[in-house]
N, C-alpha and C positions, 0 to 999 in steps of 0.2 A: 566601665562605668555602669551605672545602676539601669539609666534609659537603654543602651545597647544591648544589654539582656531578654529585653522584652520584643514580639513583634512589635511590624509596624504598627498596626492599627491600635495596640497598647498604647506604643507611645505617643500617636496622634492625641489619641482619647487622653490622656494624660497631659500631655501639652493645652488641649483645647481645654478641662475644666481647670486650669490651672489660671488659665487666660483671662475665662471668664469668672471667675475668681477673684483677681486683679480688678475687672472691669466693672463688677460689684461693689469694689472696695472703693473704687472711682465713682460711681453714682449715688453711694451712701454719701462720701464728705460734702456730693453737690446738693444733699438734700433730696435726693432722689430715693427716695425709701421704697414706691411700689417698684421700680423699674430694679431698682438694686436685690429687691426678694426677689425677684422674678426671675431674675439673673444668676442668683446666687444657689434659686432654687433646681434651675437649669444646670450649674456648675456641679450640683450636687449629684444630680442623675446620672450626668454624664462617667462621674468620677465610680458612683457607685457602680453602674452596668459594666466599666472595665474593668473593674477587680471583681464583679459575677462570674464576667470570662476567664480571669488566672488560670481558676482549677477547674474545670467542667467536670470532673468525674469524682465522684462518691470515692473514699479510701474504705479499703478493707477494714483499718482499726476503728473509724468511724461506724460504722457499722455493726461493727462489735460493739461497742459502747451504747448506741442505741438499741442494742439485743439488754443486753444486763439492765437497761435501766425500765426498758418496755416490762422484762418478767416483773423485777423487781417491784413496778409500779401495780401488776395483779398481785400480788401479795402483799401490799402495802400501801395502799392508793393515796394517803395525803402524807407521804414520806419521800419524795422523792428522791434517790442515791444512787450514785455511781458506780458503787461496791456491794459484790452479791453478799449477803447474811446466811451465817452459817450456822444452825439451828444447834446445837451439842445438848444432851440432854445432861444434867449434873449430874454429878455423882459424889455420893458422899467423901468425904475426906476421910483418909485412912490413919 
């Protein structure tokens, strides 16, 4: 299953903004609108910092990708692209 893959403190953190998620959803219908953002706002953080931790480490092709797009963006500064440009001078047609 999807939870068992993950550490524990994944799955805690998971579990808890899931919770308070739920408990959001429950102070919204009561009318509770500042305590339900506040809530929901909490649910958010918490979800977002456990999937910050997934992947801790920078990938190789990441990195690459932000190589080609850095040159590209000095030779090109309001053009931003993914793919290096390959300059061929024409040549006439024979």
């Amino acid at each position: 299953m999807f939870l068992t893959d993950l550490p524990r403190c994944q799955q805690i953190a998971l579990v808890t903004g899931m919770a308070l998620g739920g408990i959001s959803i429950g102070l919204e219908l009561r009318h509770k609108t500042g305590w339900a953002f506040a809530i929901l706002t909490l649910a958010a953080l918490v979800l977002r910092v456990s999937a910050a931790f997934l992947d801790p480490f920078l990938n190789t092709w990441d990195e690459v990708f932000h190589a080609v797009v850095a040159r590209n963006m000095m030779d090109h500064p309001f053009l931003p692209m993914r793919m290096m440009i390959l300059h061929q001078p024409r040549t006439a047609a024979a």
